[in-house]
Z-matrix of the N, CA and C atoms (Angstrom, degrees):
N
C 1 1.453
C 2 1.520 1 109.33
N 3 1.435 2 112.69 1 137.21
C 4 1.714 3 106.91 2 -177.68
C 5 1.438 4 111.31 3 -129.19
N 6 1.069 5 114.68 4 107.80
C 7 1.519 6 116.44 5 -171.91
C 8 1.375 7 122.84 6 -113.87
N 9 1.639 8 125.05 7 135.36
C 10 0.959 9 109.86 8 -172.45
C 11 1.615 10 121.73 9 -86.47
N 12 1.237 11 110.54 10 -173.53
C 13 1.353 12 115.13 11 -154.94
C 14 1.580 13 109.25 12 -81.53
N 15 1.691 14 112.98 13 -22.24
C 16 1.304 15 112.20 14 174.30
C 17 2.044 16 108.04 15 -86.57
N 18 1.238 17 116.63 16 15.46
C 19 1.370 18 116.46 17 -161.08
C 20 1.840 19 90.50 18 -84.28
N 21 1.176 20 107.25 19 167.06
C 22 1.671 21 106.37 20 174.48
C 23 1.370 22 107.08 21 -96.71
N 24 1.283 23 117.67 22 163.30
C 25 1.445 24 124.01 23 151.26
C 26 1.609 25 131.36 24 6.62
N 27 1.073 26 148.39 25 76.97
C 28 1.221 27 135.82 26 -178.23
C 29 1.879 28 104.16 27 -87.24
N 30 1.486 29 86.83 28 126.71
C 31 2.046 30 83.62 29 -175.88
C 32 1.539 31 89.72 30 -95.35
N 33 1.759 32 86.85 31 162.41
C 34 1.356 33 100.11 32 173.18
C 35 1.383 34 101.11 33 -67.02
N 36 2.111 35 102.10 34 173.16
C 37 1.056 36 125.90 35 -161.03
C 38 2.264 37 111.09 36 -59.27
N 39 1.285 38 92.80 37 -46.29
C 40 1.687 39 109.27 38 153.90
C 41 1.368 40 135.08 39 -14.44
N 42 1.401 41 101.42 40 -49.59
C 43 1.207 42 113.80 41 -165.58
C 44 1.570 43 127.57 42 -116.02
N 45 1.349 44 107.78 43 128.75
C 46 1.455 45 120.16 44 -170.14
C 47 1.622 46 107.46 45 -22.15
N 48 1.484 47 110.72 46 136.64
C 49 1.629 48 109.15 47 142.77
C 50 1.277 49 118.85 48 -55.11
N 51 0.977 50 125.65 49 -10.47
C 52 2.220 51 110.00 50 -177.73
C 53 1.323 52 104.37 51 -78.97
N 54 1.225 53 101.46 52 -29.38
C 55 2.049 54 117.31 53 -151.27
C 56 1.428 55 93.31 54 -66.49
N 57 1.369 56 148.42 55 -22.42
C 58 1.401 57 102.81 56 -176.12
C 59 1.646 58 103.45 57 -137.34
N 60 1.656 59 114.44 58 19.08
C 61 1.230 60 106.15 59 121.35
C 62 1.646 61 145.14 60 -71.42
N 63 1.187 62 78.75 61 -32.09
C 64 2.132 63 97.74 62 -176.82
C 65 1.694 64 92.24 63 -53.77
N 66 1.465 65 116.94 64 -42.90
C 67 1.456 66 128.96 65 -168.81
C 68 1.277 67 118.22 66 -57.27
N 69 1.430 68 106.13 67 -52.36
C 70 1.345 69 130.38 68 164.78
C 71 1.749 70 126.76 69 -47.37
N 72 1.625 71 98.12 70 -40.61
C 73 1.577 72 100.49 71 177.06
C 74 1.219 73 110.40 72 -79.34
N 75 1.235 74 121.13 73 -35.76
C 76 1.399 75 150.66 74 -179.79
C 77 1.350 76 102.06 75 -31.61
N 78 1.603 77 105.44 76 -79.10
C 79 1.339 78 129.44 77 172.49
C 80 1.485 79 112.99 78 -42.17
N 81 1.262 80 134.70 79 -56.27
C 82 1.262 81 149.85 80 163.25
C 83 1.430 82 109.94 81 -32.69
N 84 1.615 83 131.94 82 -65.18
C 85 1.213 84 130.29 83 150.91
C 86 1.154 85 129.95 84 -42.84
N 87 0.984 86 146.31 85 -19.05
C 88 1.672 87 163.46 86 -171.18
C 89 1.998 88 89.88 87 -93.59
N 90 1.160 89 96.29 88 -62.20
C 91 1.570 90 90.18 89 -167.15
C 92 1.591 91 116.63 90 -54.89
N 93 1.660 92 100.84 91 -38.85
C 94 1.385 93 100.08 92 -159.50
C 95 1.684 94 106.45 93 -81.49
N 96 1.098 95 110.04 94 -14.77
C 97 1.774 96 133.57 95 150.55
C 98 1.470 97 107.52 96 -24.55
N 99 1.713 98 85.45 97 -78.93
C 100 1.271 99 84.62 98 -172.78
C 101 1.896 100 134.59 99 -61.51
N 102 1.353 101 106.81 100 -22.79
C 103 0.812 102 125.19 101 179.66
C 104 1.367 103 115.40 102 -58.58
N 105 1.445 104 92.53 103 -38.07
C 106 1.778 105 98.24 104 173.58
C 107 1.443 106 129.14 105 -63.29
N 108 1.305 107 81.04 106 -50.89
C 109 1.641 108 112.23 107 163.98
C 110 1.590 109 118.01 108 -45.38
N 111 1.343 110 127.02 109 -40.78
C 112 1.602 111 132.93 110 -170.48
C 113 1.729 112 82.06 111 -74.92
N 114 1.457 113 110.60 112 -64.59
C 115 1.383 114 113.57 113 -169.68
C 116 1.859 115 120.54 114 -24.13
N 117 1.579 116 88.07 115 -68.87
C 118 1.496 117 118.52 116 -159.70
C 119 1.842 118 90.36 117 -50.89
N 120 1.385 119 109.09 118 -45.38
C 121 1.529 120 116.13 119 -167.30
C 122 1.432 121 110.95 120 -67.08
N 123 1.179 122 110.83 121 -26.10
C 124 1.763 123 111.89 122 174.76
C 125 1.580 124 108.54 123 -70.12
N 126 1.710 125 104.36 124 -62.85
C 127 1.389 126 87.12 125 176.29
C 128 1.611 127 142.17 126 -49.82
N 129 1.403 128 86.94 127 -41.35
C 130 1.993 129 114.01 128 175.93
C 131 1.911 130 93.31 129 -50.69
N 132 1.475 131 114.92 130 -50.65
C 133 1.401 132 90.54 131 167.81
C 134 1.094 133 153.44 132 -76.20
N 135 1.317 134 90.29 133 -22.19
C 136 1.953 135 113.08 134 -179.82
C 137 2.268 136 101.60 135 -67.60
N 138 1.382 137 96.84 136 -32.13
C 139 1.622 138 97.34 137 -179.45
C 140 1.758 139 97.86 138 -76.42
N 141 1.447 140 114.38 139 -60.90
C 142 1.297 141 106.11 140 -160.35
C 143 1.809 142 121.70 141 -68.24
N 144 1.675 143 99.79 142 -10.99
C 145 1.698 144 117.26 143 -171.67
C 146 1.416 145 89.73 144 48.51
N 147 1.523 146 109.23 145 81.43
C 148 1.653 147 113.96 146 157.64
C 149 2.116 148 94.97 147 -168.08
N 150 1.147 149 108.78 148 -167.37
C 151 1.192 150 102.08 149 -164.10
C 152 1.695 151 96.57 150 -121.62
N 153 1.235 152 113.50 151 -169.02
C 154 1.693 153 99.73 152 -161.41
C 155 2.113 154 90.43 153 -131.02
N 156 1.013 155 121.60 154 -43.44
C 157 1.533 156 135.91 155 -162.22
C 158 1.421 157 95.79 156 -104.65
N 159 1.406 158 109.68 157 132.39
C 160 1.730 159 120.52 158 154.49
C 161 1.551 160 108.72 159 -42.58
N 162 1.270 161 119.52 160 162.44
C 163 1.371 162 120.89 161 173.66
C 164 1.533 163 118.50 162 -93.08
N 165 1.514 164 107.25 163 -19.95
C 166 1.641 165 84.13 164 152.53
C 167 1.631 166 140.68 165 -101.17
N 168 1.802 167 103.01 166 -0.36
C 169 1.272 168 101.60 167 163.72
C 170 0.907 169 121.50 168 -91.68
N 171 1.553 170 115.51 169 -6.25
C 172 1.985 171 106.07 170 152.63
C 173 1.076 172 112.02 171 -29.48
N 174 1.788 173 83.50 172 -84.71
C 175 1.651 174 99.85 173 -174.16
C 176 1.533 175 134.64 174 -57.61
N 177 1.118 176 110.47 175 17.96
C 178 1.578 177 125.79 176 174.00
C 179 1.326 178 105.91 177 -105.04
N 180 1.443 179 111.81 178 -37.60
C 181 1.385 180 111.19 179 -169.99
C 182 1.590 181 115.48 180 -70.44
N 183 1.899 182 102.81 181 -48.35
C 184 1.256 183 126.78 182 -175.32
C 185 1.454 184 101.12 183 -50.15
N 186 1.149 185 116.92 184 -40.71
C 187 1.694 186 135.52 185 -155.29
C 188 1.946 187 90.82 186 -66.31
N 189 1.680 188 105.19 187 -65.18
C 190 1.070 189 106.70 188 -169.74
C 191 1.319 190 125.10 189 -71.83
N 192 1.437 191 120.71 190 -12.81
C 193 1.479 192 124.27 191 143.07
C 194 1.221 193 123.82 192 -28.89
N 195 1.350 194 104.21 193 -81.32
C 196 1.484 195 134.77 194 155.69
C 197 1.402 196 110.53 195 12.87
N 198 1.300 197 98.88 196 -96.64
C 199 1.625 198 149.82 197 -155.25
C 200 2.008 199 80.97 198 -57.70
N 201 1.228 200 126.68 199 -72.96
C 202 1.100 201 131.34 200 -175.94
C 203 1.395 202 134.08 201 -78.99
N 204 1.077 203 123.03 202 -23.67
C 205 1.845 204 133.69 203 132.32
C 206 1.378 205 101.69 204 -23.31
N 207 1.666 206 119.50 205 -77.13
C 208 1.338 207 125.90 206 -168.20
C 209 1.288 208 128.40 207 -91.66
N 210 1.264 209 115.89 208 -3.04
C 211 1.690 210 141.75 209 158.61
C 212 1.536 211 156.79 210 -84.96
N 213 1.352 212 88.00 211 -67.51
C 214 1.409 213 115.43 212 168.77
C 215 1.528 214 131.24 213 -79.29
N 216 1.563 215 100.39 214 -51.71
C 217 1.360 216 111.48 215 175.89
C 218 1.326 217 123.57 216 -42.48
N 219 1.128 218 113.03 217 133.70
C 220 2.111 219 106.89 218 163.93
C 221 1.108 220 120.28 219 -144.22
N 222 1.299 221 109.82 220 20.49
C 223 2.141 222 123.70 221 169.87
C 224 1.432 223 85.28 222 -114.18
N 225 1.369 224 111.91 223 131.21
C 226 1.695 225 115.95 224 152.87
C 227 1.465 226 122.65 225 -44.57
N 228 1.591 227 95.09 226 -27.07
C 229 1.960 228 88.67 227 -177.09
C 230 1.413 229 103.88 228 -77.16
N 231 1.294 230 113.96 229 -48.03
C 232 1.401 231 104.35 230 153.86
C 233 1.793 232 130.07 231 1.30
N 234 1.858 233 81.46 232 -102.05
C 235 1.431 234 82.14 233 -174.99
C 236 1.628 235 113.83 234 -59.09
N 237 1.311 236 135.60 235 -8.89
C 238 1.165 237 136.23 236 166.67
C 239 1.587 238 110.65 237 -42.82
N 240 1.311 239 105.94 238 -82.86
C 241 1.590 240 129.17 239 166.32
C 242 1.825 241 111.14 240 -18.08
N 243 1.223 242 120.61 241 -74.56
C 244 1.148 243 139.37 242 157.22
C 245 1.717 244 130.24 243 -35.71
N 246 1.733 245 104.97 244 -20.75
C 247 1.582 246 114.37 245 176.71
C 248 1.317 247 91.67 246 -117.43
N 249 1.557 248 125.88 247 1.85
C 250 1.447 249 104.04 248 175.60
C 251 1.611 250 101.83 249 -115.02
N 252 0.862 251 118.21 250 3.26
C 253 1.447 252 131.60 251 156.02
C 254 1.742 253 114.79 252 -74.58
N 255 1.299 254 106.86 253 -43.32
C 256 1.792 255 102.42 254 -174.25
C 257 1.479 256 97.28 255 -97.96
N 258 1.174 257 132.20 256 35.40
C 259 1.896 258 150.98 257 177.07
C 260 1.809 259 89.62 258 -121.19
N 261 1.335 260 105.84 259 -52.32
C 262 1.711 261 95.26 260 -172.49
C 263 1.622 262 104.16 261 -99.97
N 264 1.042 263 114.14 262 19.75
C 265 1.441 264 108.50 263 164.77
C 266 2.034 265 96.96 264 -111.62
N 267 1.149 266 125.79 265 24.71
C 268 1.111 267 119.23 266 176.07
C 269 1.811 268 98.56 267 -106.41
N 270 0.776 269 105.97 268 -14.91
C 271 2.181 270 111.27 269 165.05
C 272 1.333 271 101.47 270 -77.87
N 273 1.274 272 119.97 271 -49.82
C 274 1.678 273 123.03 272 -169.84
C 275 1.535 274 98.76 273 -65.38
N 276 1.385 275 142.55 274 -58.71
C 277 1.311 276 152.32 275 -162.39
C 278 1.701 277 95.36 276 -65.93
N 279 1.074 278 108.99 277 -65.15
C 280 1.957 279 115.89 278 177.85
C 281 1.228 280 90.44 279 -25.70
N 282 1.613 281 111.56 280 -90.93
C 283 1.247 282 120.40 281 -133.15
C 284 1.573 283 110.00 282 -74.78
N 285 1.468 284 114.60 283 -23.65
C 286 1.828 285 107.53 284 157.19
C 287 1.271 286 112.48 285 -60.60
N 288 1.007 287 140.25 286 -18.20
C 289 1.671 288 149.77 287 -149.88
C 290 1.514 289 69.66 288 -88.34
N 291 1.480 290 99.85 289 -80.45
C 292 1.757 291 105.54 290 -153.43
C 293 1.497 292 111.26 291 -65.78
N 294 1.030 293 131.47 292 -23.04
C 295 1.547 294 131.85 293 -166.91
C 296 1.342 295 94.37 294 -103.47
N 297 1.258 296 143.01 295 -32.86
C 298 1.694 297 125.64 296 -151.47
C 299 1.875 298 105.76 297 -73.34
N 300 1.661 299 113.34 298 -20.23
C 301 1.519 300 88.95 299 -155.19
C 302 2.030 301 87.17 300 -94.13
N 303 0.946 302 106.14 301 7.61
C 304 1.749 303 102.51 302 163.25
C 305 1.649 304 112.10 303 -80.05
N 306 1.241 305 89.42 304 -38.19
C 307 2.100 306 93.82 305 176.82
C 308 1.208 307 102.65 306 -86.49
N 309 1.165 308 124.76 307 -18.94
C 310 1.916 309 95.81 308 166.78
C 311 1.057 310 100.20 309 -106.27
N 312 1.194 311 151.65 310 52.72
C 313 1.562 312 133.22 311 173.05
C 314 1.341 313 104.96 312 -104.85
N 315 1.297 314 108.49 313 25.47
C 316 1.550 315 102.00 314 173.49
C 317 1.251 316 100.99 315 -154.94
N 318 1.203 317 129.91 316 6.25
C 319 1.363 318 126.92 317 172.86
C 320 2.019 319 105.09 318 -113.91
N 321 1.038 320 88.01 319 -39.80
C 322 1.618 321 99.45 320 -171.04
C 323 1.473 322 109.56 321 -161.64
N 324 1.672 323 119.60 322 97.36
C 325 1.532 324 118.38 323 -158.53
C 326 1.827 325 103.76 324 -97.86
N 327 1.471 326 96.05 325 -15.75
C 328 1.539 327 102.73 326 165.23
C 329 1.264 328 113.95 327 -75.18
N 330 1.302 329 131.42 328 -12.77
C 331 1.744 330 122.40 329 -174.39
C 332 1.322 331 84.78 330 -102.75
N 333 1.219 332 138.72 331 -29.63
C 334 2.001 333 137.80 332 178.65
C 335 1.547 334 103.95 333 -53.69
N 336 1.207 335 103.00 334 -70.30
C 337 1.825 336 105.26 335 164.81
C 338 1.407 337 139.14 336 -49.61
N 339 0.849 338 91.96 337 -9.66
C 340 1.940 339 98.44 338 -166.50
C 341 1.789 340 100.52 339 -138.14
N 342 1.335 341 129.43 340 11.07
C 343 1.516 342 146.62 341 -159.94
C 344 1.937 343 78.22 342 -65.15
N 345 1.519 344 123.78 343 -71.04
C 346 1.087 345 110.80 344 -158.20
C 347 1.778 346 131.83 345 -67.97
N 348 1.379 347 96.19 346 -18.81
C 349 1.554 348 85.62 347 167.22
C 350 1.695 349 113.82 348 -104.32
N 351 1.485 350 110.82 349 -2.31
C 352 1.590 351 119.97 350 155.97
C 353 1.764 352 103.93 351 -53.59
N 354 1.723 353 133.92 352 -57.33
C 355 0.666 354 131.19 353 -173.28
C 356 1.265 355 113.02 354 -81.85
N 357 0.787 356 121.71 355 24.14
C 358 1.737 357 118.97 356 -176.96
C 359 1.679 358 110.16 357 -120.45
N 360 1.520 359 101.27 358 -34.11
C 361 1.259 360 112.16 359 178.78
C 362 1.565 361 92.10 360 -88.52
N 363 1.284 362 151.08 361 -31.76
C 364 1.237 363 126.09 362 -175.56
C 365 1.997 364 105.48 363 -79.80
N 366 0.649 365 121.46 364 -11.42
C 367 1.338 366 129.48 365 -176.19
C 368 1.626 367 101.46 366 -75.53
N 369 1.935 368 109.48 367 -60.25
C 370 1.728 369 86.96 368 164.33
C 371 0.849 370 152.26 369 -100.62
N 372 1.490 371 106.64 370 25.90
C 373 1.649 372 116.05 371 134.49
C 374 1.399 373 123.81 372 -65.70
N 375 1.153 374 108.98 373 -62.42
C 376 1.811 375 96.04 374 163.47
C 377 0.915 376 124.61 375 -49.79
N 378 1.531 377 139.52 376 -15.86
C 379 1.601 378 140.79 377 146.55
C 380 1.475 379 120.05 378 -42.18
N 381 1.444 380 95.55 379 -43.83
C 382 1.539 381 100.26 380 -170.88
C 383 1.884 382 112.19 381 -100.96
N 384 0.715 383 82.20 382 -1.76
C 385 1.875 384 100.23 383 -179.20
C 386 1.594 385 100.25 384 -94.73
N 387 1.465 386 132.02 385 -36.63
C 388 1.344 387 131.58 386 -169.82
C 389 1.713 388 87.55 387 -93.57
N 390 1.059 389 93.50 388 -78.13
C 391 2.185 390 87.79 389 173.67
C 392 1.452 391 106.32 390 -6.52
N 393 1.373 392 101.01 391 -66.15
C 394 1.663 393 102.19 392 -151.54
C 395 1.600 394 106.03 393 -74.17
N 396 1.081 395 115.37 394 -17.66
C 397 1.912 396 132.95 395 157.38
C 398 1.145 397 126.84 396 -35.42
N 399 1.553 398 103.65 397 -65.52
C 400 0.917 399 142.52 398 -150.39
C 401 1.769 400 108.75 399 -92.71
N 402 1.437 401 124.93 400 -39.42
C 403 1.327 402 138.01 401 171.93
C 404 1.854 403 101.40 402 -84.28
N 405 0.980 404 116.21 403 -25.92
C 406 1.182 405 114.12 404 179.06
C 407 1.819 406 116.32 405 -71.69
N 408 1.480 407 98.40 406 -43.57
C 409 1.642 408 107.68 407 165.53
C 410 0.945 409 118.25 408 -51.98
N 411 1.719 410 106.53 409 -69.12
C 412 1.268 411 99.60 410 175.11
C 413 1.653 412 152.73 411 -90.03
N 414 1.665 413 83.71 412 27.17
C 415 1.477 414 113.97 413 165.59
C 416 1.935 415 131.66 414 -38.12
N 417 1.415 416 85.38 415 -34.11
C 418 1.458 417 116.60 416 -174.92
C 419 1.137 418 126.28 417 -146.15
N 420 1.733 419 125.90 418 163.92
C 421 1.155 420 90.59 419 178.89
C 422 1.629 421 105.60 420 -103.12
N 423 1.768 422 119.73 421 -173.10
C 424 1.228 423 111.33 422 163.19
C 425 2.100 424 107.73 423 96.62
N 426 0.928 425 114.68 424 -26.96
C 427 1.326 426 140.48 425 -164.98
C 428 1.612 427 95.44 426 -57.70
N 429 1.094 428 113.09 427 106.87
C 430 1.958 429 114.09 428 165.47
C 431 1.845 430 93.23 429 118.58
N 432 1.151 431 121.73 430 161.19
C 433 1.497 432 147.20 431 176.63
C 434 1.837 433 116.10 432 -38.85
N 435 1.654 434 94.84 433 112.35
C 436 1.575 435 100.38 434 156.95
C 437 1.519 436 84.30 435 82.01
N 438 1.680 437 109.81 436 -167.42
C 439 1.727 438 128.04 437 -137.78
C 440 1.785 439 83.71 438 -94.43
N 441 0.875 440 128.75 439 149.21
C 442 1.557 441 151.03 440 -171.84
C 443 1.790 442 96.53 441 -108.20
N 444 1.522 443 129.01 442 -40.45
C 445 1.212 444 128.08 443 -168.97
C 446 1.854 445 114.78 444 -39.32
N 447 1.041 446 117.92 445 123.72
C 448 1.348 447 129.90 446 -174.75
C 449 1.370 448 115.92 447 88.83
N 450 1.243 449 121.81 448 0.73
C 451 1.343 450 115.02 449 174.79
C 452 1.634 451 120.88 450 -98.30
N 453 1.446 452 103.75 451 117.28
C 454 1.900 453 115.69 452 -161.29
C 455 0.842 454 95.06 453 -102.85
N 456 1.517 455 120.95 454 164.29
C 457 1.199 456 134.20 455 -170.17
C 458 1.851 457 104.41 456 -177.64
N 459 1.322 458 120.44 457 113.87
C 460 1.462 459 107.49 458 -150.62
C 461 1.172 460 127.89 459 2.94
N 462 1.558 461 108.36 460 81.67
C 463 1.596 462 117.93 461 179.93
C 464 1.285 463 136.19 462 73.97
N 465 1.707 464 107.53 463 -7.71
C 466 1.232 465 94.63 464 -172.80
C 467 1.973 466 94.97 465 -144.81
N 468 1.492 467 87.66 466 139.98
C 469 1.734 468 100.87 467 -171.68
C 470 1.345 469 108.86 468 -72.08
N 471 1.963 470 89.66 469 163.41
C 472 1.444 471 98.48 470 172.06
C 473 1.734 472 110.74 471 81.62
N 474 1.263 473 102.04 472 -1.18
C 475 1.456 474 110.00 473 159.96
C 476 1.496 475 125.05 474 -87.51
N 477 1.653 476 132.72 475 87.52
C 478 1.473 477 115.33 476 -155.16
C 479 1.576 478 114.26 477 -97.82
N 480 1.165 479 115.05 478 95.78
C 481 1.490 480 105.22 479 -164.52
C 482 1.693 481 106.44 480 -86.32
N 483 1.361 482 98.34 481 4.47
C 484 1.792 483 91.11 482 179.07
C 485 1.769 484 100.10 483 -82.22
N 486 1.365 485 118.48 484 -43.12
C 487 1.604 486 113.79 485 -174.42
C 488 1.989 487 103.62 486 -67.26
N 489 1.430 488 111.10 487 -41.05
C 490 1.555 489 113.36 488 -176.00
C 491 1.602 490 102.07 489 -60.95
N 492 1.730 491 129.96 490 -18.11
C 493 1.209 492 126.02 491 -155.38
C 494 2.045 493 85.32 492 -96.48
N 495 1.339 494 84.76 493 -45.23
C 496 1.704 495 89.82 494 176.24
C 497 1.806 496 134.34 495 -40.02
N 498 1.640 497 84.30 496 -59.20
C 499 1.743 498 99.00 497 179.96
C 500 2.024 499 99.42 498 -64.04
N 501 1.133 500 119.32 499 -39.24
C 502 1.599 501 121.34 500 -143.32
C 503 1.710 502 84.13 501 -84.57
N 504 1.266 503 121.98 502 -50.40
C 505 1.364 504 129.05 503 167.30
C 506 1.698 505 121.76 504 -50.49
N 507 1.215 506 84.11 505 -39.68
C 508 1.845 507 92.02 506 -171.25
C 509 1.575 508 107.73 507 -57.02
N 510 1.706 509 110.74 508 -50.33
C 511 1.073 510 125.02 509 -169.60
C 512 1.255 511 117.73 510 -65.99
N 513 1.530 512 137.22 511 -33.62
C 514 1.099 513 165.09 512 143.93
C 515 1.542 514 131.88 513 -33.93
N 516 1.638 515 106.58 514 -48.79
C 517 1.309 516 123.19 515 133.66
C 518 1.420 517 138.29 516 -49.93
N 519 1.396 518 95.57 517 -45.29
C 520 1.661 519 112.93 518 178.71
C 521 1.843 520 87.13 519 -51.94
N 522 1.221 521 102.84 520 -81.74
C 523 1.544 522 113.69 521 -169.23
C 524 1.326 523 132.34 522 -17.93
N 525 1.633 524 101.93 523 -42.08
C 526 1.409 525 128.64 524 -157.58
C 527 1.609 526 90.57 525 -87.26
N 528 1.269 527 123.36 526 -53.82
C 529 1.635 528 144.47 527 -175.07
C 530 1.906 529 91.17 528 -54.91
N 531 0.444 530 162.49 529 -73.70
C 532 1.318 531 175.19 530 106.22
C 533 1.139 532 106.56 531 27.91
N 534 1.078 533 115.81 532 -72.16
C 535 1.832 534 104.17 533 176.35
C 536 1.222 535 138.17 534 -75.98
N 537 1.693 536 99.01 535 -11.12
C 538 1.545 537 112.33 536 173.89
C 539 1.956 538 98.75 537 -73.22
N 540 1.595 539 111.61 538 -32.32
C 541 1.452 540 99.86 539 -174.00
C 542 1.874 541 109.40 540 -70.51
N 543 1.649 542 102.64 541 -30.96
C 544 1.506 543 86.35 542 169.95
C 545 1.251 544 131.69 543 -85.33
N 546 1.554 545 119.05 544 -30.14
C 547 1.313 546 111.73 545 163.19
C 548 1.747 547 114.98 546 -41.73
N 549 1.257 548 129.76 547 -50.01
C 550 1.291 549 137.46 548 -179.37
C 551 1.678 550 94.54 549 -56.85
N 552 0.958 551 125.52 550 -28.04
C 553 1.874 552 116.95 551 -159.03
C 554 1.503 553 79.62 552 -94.00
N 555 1.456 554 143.11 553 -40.09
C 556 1.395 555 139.64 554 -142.39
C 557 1.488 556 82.48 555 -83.88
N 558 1.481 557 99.06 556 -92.52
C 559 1.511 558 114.00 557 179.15
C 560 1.594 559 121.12 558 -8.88
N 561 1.176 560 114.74 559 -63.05
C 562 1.567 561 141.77 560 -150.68
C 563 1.272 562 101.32 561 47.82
N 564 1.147 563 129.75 562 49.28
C 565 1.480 564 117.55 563 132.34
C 566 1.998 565 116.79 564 -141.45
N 567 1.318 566 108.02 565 -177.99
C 568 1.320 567 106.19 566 167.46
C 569 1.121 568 135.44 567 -108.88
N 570 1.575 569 122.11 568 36.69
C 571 1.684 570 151.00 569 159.53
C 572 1.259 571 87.55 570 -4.91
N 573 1.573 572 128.05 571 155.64
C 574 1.161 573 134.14 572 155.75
C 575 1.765 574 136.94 573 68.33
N 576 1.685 575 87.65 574 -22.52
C 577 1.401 576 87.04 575 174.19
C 578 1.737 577 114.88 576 -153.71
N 579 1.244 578 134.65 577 -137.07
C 580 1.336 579 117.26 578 179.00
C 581 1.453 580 106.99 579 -174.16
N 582 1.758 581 109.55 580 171.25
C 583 1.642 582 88.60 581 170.61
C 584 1.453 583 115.02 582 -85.39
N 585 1.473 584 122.21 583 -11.76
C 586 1.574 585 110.71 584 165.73
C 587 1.214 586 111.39 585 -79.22
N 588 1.685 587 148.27 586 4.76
C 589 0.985 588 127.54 587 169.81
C 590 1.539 589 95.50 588 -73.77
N 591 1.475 590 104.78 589 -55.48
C 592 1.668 591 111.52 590 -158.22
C 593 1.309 592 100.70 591 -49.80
């Protein structure tokens, strides 16, 4: 079978026809989520003058944009998705820039001052930390959980970039989820964001 590189997912023989459209819409909802979500968090900061994201799951997140915008991707909608994500992470980056050295000025007035090249340098490490992830997966094929069959990846199977998109994301999320609960415990308040954003 020879498939090209813009073709979707072919599941193994096993598995339902719905499953990797259902996957597909799935995904589609998730994105446009998020999209809302980058949005909602800019404004929520620009009203509250505070910032919405921890500073290293920004920069984890931004990173893994990044890294896969200019890497990973190989459908144009793809990299579409992925450059319109690091467009709405340019509200999220502002407004920590501008809001963070008021939220640390009492916890840590040296990370308030220095927040923007703190975040800049944690970002390329997460550049180079998702890179090195990311070439490592797809080093080979087959690499990550269960049968690889149908999974393309410029042309050639057994490349699964939905589980590699999972773990590199997961971790990143994990991070962000986590620090948004301590920033909220530090802070004591919810500057920047809300429980209908979350």
């Amino acid at each position: 079978m020879v498939v090209r590189a813009s073709e979707p997912d072919v599941a193994p023989p096993h598995v339902p026809d719905w499953v990797v459209p259902l996957s597909t819409v799935a995904l589609g909802v998730g994105v446009l989520f998020w999209d809302v979500t980058y949005i909602l968090m800019t404004i929520r900061s620009l009203r509250t003058k505070s910032y919405s994201m921890p500073l290293l799951g920004l920069a984890l997140n931004v990173s893994w944009e990044i890294v896969y915008a200019l890497y990973v991707c190989e459908a144009p909608m793809e990299t579409a998705g992925f450059t319109l994500w690091l467009v709405l992470d340019i509200g999220l980056v502002y407004t920590t820039v501008r809001f963070a050295p008021y939220e640390w000025e009492w916890t840590s007035g040296w990370v308030g001052r220095h927040v923007a090249p703190l975040l800049a340098a944690m970002t390329a490490v997460g550049c180079v930390g998702h890179f090195a992830f990311v070439t490592w997966w797809l080093g080979r094929p087959g690499i990550g959980h269960g049968d690889k069959t149908g999974k393309w990846y410029f042309g050639q199977d057994q490349y699964d970039t939905t589980e590699l998109a999972y773990w590199s994301a997961g971790v990143a999320q994990m991070v962000d989820s986590v620090g948004a609960l301590a920033m909220l415990l530090v802070r004591g308040h919810s500057g920047g964001t809300s429980y209908a954003i979350w």
